[in-house]
BALOBA-1460 file (C-alpha; in Angstrom, 3 decimals):
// residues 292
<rec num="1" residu="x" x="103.041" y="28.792" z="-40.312"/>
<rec num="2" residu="x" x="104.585" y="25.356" z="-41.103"/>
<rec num="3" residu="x" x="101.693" y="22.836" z="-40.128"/>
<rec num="4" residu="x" x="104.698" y="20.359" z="-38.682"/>
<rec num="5" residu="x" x="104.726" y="22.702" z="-35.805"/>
<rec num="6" residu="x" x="101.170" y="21.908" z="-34.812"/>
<rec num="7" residu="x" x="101.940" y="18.358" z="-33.622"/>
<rec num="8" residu="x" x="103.747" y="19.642" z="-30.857"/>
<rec num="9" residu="x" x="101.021" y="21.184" z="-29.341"/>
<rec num="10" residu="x" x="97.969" y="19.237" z="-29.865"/>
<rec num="11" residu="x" x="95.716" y="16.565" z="-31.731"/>
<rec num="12" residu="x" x="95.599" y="17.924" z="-35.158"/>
<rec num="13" residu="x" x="92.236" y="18.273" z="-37.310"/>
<rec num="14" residu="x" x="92.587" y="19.483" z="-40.852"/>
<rec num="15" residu="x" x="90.251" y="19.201" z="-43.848"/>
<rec num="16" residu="x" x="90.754" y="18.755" z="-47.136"/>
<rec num="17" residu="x" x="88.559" y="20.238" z="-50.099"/>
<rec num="18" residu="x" x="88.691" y="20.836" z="-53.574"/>
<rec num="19" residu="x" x="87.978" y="23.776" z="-56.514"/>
<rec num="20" residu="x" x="84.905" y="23.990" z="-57.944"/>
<rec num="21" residu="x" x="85.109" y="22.660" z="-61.768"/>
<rec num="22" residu="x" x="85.490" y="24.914" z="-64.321"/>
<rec num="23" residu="x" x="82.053" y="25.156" z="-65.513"/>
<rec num="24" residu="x" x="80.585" y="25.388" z="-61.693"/>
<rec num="25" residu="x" x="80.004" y="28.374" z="-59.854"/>
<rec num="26" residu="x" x="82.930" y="29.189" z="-57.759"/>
<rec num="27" residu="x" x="81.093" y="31.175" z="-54.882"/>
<rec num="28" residu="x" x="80.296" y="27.424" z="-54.258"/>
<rec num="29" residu="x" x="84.158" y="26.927" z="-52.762"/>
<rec num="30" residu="x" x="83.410" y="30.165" z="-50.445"/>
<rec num="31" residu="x" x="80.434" y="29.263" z="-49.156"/>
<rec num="32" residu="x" x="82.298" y="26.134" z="-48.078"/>
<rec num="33" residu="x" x="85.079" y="27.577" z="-46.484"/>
<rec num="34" residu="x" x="82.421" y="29.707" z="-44.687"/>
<rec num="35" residu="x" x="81.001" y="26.693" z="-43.213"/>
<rec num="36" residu="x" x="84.227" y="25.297" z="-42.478"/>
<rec num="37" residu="x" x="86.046" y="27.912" z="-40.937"/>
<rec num="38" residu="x" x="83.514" y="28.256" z="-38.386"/>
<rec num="39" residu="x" x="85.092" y="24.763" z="-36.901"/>
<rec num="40" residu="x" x="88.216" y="26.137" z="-36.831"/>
<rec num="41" residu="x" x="90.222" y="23.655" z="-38.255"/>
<rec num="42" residu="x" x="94.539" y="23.869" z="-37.712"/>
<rec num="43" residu="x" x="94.443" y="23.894" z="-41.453"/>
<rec num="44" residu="x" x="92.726" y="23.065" z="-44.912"/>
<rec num="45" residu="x" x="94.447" y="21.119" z="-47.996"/>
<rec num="46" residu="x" x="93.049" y="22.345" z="-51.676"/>
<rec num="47" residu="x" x="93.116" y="19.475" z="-54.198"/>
<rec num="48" residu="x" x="95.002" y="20.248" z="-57.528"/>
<rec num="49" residu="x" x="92.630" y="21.369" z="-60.031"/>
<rec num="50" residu="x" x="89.099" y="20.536" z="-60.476"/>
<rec num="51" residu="x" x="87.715" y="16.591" z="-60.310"/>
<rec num="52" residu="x" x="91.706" y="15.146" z="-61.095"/>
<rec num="53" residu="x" x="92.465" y="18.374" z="-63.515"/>
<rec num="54" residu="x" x="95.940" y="19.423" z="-64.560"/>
<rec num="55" residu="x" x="95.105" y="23.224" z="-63.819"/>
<rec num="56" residu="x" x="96.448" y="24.201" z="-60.765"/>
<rec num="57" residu="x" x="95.679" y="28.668" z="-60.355"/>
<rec num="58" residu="x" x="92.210" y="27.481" z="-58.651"/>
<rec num="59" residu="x" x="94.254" y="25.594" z="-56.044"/>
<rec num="60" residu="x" x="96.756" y="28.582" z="-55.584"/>
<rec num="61" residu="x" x="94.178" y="31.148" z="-55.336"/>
<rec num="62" residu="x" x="91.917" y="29.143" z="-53.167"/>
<rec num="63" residu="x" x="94.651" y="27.922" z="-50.600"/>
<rec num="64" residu="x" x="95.826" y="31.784" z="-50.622"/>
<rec num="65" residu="x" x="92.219" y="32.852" z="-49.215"/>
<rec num="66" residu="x" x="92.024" y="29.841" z="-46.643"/>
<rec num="67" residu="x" x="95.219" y="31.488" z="-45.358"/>
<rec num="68" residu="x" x="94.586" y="35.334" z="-45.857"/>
<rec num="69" residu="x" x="90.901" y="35.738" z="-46.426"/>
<rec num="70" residu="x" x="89.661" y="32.961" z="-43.585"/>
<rec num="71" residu="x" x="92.889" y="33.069" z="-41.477"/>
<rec num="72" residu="x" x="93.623" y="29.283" z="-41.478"/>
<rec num="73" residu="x" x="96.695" y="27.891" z="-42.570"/>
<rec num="74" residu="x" x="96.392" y="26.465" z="-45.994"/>
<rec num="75" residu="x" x="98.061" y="23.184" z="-47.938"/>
<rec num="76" residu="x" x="98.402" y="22.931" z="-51.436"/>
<rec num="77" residu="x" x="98.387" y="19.543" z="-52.871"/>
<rec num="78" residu="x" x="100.727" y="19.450" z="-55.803"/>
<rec num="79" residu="x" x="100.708" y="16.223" z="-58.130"/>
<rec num="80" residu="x" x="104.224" y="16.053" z="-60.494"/>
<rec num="81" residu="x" x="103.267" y="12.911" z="-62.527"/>
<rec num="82" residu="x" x="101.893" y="15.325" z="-65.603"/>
<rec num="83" residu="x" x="105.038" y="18.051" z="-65.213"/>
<rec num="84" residu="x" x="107.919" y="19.032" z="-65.931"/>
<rec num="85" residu="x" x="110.738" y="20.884" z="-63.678"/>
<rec num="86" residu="x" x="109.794" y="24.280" z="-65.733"/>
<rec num="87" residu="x" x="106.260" y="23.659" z="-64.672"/>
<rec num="88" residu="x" x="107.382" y="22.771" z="-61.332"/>
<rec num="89" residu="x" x="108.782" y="25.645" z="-60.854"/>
<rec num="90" residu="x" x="106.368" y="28.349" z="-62.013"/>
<rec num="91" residu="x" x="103.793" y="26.515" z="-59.784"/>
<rec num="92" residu="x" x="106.475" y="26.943" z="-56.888"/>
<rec num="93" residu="x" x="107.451" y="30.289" z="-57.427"/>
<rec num="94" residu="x" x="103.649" y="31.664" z="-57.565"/>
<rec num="95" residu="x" x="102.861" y="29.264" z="-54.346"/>
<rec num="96" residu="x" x="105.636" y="31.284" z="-52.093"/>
<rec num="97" residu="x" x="104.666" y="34.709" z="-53.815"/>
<rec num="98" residu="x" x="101.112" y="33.641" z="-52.292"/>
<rec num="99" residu="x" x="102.697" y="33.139" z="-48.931"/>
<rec num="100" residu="x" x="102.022" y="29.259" z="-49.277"/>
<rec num="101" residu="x" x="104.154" y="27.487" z="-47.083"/>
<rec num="102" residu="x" x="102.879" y="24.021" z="-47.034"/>
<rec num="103" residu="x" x="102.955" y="21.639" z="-49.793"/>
<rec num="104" residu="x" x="101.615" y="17.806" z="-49.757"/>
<rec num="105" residu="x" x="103.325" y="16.739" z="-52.925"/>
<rec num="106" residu="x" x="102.027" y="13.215" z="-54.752"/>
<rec num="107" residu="x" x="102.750" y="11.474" z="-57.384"/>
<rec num="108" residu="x" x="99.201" y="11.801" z="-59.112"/>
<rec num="109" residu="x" x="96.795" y="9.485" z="-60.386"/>
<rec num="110" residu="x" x="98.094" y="8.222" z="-63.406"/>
<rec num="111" residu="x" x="95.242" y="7.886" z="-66.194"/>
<rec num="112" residu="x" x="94.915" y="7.620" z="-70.350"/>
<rec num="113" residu="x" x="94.426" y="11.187" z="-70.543"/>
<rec num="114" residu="x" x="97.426" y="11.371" z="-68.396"/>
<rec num="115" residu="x" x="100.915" y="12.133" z="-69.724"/>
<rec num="116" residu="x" x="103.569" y="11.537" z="-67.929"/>
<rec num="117" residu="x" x="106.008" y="14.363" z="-68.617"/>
<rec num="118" residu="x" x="109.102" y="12.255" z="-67.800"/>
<rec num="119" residu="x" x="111.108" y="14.796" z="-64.910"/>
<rec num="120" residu="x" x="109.001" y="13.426" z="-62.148"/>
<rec num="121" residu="x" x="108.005" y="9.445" z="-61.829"/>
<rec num="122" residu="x" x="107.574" y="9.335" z="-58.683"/>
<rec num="123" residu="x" x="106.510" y="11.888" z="-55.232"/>
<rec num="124" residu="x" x="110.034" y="11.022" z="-53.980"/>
<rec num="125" residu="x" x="111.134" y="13.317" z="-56.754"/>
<rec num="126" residu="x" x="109.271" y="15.874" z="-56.491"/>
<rec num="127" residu="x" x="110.002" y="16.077" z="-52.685"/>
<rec num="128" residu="x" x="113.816" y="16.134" z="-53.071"/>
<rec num="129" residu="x" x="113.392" y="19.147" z="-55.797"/>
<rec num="130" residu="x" x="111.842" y="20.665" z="-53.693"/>
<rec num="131" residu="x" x="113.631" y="20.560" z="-50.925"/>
<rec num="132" residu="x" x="117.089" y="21.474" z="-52.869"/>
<rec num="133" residu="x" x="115.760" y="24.317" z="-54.348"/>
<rec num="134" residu="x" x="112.765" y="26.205" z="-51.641"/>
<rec num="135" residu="x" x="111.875" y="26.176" z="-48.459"/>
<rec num="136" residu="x" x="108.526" y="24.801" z="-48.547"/>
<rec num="137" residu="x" x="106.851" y="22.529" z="-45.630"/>
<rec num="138" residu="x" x="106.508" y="19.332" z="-47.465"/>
<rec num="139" residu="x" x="103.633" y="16.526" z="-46.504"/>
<rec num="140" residu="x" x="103.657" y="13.320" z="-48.330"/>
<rec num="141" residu="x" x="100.784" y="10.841" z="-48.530"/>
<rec num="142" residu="x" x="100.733" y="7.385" z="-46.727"/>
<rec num="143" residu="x" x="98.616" y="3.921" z="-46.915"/>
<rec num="144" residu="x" x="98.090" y="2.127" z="-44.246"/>
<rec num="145" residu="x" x="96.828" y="-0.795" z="-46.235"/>
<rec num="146" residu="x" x="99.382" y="-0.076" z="-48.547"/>
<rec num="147" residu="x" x="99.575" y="1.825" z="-51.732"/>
<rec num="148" residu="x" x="97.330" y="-0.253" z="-54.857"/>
<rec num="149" residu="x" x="100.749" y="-0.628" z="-56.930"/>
<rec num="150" residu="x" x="103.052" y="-1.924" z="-54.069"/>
<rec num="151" residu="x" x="104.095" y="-5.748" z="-54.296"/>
<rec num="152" residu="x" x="103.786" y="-5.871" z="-50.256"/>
<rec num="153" residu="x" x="103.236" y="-3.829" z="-47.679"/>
<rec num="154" residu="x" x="107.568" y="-3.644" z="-46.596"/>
<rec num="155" residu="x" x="107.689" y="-2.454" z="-49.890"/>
<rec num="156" residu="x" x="105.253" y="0.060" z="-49.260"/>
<rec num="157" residu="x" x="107.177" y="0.889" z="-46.437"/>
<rec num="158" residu="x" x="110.474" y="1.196" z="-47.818"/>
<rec num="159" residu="x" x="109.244" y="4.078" z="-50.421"/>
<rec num="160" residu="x" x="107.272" y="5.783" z="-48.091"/>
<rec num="161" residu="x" x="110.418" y="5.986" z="-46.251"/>
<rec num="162" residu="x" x="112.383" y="6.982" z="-48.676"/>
<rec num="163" residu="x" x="109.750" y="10.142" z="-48.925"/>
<rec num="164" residu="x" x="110.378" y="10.920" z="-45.305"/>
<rec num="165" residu="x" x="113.761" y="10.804" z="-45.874"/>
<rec num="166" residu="x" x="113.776" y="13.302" z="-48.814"/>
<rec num="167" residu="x" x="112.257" y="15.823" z="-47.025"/>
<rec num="168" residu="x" x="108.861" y="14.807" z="-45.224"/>
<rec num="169" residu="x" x="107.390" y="16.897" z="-41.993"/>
<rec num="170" residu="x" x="104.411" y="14.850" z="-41.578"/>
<rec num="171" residu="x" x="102.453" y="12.006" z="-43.430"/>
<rec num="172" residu="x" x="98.534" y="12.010" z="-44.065"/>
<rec num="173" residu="x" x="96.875" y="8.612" z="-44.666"/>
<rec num="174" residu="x" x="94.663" y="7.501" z="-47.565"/>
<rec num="175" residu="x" x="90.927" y="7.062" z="-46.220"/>
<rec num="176" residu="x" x="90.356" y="3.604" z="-44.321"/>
<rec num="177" residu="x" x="87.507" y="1.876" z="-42.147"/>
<rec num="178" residu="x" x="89.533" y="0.347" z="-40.253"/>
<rec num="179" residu="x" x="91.215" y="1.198" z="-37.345"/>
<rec num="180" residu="x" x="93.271" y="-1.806" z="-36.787"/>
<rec num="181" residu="x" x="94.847" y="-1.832" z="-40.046"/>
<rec num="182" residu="x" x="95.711" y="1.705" z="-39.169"/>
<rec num="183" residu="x" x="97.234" y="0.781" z="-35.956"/>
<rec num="184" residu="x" x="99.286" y="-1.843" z="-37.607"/>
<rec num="185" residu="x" x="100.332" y="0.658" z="-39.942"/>
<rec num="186" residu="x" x="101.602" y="2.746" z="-37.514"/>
<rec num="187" residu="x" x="103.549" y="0.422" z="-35.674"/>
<rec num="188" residu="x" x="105.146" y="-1.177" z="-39.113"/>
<rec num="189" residu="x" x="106.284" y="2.922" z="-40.060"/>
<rec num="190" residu="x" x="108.091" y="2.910" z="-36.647"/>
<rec num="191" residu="x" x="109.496" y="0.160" z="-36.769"/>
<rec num="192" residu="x" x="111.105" y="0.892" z="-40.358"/>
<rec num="193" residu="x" x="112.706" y="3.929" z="-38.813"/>
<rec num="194" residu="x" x="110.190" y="6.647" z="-40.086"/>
<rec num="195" residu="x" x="109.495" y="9.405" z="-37.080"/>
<rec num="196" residu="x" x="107.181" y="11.745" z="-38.412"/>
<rec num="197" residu="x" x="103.912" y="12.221" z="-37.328"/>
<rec num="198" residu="x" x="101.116" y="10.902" z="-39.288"/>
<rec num="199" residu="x" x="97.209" y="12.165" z="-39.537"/>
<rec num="200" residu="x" x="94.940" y="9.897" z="-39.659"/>
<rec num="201" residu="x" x="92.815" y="10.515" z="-42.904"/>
<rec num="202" residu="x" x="89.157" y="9.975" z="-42.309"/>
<rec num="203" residu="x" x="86.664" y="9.930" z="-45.203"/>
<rec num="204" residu="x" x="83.094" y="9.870" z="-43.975"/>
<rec num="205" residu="x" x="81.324" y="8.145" z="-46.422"/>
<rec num="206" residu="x" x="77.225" y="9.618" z="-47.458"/>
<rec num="207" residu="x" x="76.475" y="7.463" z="-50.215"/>
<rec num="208" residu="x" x="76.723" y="3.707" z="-51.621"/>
<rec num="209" residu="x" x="78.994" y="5.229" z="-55.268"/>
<rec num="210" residu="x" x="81.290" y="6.851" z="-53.359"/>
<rec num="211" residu="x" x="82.661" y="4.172" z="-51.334"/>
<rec num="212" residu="x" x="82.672" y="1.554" z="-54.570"/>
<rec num="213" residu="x" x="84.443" y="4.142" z="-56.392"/>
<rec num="214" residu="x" x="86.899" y="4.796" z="-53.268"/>
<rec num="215" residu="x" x="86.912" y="0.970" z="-52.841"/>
<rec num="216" residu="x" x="87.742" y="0.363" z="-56.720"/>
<rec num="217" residu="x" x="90.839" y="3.382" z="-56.830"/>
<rec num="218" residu="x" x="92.163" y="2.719" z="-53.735"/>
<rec num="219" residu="x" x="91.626" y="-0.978" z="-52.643"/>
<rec num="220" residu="x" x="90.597" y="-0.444" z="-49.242"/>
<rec num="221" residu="x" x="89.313" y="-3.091" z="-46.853"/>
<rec num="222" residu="x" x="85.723" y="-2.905" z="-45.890"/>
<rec num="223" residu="x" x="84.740" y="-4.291" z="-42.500"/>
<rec num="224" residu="x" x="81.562" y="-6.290" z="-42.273"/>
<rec num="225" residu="x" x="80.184" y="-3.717" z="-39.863"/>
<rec num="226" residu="x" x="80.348" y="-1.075" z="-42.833"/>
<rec num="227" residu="x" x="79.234" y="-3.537" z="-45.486"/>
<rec num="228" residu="x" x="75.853" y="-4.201" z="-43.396"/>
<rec num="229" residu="x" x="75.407" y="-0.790" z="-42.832"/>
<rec num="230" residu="x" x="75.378" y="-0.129" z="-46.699"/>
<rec num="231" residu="x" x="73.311" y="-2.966" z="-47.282"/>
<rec num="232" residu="x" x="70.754" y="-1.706" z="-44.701"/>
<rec num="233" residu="x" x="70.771" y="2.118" z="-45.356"/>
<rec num="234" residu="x" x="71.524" y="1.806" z="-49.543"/>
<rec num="235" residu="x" x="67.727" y="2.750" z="-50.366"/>
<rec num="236" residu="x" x="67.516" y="5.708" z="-48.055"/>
<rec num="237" residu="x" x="69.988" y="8.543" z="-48.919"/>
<rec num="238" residu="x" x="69.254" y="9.902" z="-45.537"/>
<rec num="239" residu="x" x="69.674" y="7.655" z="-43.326"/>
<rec num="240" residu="x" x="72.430" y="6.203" z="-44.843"/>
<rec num="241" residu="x" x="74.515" y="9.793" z="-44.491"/>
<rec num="242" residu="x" x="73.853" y="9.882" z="-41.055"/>
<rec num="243" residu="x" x="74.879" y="6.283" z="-40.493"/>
<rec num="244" residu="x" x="78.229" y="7.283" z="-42.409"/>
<rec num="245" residu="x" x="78.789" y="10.077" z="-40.039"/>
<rec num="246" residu="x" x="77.795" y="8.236" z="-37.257"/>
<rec num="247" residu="x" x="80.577" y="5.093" z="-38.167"/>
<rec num="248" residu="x" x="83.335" y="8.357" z="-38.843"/>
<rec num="249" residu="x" x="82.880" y="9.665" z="-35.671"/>
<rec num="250" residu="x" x="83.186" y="6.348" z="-34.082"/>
<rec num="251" residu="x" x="86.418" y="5.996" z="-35.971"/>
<rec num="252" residu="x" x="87.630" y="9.171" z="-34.612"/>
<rec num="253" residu="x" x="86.908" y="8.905" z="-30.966"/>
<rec num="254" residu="x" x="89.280" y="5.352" z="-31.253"/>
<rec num="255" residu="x" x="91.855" y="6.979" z="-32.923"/>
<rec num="256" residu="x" x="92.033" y="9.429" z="-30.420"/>
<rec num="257" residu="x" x="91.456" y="7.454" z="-27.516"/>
<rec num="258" residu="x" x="94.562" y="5.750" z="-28.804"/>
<rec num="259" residu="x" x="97.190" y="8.881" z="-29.033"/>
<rec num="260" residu="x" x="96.558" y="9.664" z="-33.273"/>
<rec num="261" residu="x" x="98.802" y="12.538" z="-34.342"/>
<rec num="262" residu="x" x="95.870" y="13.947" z="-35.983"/>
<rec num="263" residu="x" x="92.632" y="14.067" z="-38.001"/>
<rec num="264" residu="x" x="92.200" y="14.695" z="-42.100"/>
<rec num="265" residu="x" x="88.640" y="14.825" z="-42.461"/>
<rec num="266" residu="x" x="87.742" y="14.067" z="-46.327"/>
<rec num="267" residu="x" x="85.218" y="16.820" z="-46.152"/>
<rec num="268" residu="x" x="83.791" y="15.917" z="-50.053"/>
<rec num="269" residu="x" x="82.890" y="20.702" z="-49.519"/>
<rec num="270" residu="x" x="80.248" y="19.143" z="-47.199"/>
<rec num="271" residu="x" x="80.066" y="21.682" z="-44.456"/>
<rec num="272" residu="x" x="77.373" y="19.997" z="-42.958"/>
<rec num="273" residu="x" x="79.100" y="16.518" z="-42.604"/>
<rec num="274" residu="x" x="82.022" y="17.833" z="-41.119"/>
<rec num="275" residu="x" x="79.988" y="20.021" z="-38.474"/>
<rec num="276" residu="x" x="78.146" y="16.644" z="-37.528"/>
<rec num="277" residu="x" x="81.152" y="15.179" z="-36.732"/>
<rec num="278" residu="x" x="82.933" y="18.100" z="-35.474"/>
<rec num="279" residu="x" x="79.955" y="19.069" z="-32.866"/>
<rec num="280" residu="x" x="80.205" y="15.179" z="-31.524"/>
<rec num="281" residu="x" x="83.591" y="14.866" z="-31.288"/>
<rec num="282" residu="x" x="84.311" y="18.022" z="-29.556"/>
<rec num="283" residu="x" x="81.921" y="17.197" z="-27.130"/>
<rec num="284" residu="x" x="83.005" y="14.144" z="-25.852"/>
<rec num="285" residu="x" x="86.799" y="16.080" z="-25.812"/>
<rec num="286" residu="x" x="85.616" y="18.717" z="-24.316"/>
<rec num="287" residu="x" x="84.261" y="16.303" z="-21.119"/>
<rec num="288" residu="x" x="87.459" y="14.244" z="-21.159"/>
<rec num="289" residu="x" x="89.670" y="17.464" z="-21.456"/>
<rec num="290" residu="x" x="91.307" y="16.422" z="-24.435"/>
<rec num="291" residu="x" x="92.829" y="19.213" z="-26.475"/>
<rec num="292" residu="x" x="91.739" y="18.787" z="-30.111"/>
């Protein structure tokens, strides 16, 4: 199934989750998707490669079990910064002999030990070869705060745009902590003409490194109701997981409350975070008669 029929329907929740690296065991992934599945998610996205890699079979193989092993529909994320339209291709043509519909094609990080092979500079690209040469279901990344290399947030806009444009069924946002910016977001892409429905991307954050590393790549904005929390919780691992679940499931109740397309949960292949969350969230639905 194309996940841009979902929207019709519902409030969407999907996860995201990533291969194991290649020197880790890779029952690891299963035993993840076993914990996972159980929540019954619309669908799960597979990362390309392993921690940023450049080999993509894990992703293939793993988003082909989400879909025929586990029954959920799967997303493969497919960076083009590193290939080139041969590359492209072979990726595309084993993705559909998988029975992969769904692609949510990026740019990449670019990095030293990054190359850019020169065919693709930019997601926009990727998305129109795509769409002129399969018939994939493309998603397209989206920053509410707006992307790290944008002058301005209308420029933001206008590329993200031009994405839609190209090809785009539905937009997932980078993780945020706040819910105004967003709001403001989503009122800015309507306004700029784009239509498509966009997931709001929800990272719940379990330690102190991860959010300065997310804070460093992606320049989000961190409330002063997060920062105490760190500053309270930072020498108690424990405590301060549970008060990172506790601030995501607060951020999902709002955006629901307020009519969000849908819900990426950043799931980090902790089954246990996400069934936190999941279990809270679902109950309060379930009282309000929400369908989620």
């Amino acid at each position: 199934m194309k996940t841009s029929k979902l929207f019709r329907e519902k409030t969407v929740l999907s996860f995201e989750i990533f291969p194991p690296k290649p020197t880790a065991d890779e029952s690891i992934i299963y035993r993840t998707l076993d914990g996972l599945t159980e929540l019954h998610p619309d669908f799960i996205s597979v990362t390309y490669g392993a921690g940023g890699g450049t080999n993509g079979s894990k992703t293939i193989q793993i988003a082909s079990d989400v879909k025929h092993k586990y029954g959920i529909e799967s997303v493969a994320h497919l960076p083009c910064i590193g290939i080139t339209k041969n590359q492209a291709v072979q990726i595309l043509d084993s993705l559909q002999e998988n029975d992969i519909e769904n692609i949510l094609a990026l740019r990449g990080d670019i990095s030293p030990s990054t190359v850019p092979a020169g065919d693709f500079s930019h997601a926009s690209d990727l998305i129109e070869f795509i769409q002129k040469h399969y018939d994939f279901n493309i998603l397209a990344a989206c920053y509410p705060e707006g992307h790290p290399e944008s002058k301005n947030i209308a420029e933001d806009l206008h590329f993200l745009k031009q994405k839609v444009d190209c090809g785009v069924s539905h937009l997932i946002t980078q993780l945020f902590l706040d819910n105004d910016s967003f709001y403001a977001f989503r009122e800015r892409a309507v306004a700029t003409g784009i239509h498509v429905p966009i997931e709001a991307g929800i990272m719940p954050v379990t330690n102190k490194a991860q959010i300065e590393r997310m804070v460093k790549l992606c320049g989000i904005k961190v409330p002063k109701k997060f920062l105490k929390m760190m500053e309270r919780y930072e020498n108690n691992p424990e405590a301060l997981r549970d008060a990172g679940i506790a601030y995501a499931i607060e951020q999902i109740v709002d955006l629901i409350s307020q009519d969000v397309d849908g819900i990426h949960l950043y799931t980090m292949n902790h089954p246990y975070v996400a069934k936190r969350i999941y279990d809270a969230v679902y109950g309060l639905l379930a009282v309000t008669e929400i369908n989620f």
